[in-house]
C-alpha positions, -999 to 999 in steps of 0.1 A, spaced: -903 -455 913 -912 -455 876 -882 -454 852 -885 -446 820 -863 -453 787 -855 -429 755 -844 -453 726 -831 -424 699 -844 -431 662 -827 -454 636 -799 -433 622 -802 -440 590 -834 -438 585 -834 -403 598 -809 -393 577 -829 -405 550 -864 -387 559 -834 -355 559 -822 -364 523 -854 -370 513 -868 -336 522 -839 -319 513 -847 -334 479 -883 -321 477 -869 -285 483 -844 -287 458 -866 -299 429 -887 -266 427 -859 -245 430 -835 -267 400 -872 -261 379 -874 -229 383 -837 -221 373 -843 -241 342 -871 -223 332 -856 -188 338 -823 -200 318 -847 -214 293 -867 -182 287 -835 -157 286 -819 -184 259 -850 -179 237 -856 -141 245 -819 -141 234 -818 -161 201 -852 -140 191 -836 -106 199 -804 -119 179 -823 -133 148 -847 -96 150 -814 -80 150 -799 -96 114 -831 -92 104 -833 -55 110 -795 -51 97 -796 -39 58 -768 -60 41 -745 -42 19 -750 -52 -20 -722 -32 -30 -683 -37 -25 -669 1 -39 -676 34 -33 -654 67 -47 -657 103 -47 -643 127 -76 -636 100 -100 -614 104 -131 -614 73 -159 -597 69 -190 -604 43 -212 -582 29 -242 -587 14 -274 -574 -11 -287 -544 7 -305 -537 20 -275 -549 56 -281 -575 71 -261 -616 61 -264 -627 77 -242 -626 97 -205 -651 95 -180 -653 118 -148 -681 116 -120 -688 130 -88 -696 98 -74 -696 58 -85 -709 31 -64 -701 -3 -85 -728 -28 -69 -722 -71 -63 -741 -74 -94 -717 -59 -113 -733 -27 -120 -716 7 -115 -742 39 -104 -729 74 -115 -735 109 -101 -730 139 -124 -715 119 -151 -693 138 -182 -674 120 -209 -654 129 -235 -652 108 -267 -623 111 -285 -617 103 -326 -583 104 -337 -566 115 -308 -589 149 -308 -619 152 -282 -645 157 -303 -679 142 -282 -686 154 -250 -719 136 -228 -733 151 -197 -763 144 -176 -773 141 -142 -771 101 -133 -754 72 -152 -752 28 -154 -722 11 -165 -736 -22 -173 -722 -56 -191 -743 -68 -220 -732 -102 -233 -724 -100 -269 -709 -139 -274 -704 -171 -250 -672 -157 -243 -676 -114 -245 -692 -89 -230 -696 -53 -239 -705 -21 -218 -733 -3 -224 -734 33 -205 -774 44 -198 -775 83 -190 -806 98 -175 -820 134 -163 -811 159 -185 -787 145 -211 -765 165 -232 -746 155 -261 -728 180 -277 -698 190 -303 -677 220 -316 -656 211 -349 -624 229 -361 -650 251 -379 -664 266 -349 -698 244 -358 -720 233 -330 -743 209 -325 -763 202 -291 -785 167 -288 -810 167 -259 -833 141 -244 -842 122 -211 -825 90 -215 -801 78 -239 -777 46 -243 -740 51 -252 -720 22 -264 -683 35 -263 -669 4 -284 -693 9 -311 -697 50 -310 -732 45 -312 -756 64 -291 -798 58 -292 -830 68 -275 -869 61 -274 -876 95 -259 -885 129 -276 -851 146 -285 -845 178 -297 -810 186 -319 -795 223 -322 -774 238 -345 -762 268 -361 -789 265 -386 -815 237 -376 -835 234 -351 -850 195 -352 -872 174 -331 -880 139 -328 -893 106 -312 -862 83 -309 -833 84 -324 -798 65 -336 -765 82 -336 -733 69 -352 -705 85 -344 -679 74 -361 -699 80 -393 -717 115 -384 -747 98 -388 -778 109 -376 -812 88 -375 -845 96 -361 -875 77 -358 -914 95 -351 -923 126 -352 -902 140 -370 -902 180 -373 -873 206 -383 -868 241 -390 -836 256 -406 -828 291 -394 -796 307 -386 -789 306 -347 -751 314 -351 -744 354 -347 
């Protein structure tokens, strides 16, 4: 009679071949989760910085419709009024204008009126410690006056610069002045308003003829 025996393995060590090929199934699966993570963190940081850089970044901090300014000297009497469709006033402290129109007033009487089709407000530094507006009006710019006489007078140009503390206005551009009885044209010009002073620079031609009926 032949008998034979079974001994049954070690335990432990057949736990450990278990462990250890439960090990070698794991690893490829942990790498491949850290790869995928990996990939999507990346595709996510590039979406995100393509995003902000696709964003436009606001460079201005006020917008208003239908706008209606007055200014005041410094006797307290009114400088001037300014009125606009629209004003955008920019970080870098520069205002834009739609479809500015001021009035300039001397002595408590409106006697200046300004129009054109787009405007900057802009600080100029005069000192250290001061700064003073400057007003640039562009696109068909129209500067015009009707004394107590019934006497007009119409300025036209392209461009000019209006500097409400000083009453000044001035230009580089061809500019042609109307009134009742002169008909002028000019490159450039200097305006004083306070003095009724008229300057012009190149090219300088007139005709006197009486427009007034």
């Amino acid at each position: 009679m032949v008998s034979s025996s079974y001994t049954p393995p070690d335990a432990p060590h057949a736990m450990q071949i278990t462990m250890q090929r439960l090990f070698i199934l794991l690893v490829p699966g942990l790498i491949a989760i850290g790869l995928y993570l990996g990939i999507s963190s990346i595709e996510s940081v590039g979406n995100q910085t393509e995003d902000n850089h696709n964003t436009p970044s606001l460079n201005y901090d006020a917008y208003s419709e239908g706008i209606n300014t007055i200014l005041y000297d410094a006797q307290g009497g009114i400088n001037y009024t300014l009125n606009a469709v629209r004003q955008i006033h920019f970080n870098n402290d520069v205002t834009e204008l739609e479809k500015p129109f001021i009035r300039l007033f001397q002595d408590g009487y409106s006697r200046w009126n300004i129009a054109a089709n787009s405007g900057r407000i802009s600080a100029v530094a005069t000192t250290a410690d001061t700064s003073n507006q400057t007003i640039e009006l562009s696109g068909n710019v129209e500067v015009y006056n009707l004394d107590k006489y019934g006497n007009r007078i119409i300025m036209s140009t392209d461009f000019l610069s209006f500097d409400p503390e000083m009453e000044t206005l001035q230009t580089d551009r061809p500019v042609t002045i109307i009134t009742d009885y002169l008909l002028q044209t000019s490159i450039g010009m200097f305006v004083n308003l306070k003095l009724d002073k008229i300057e012009f620079h190149n090219e300088i031609r007139g005709s006197y003829e009486q427009t007034k009926n």
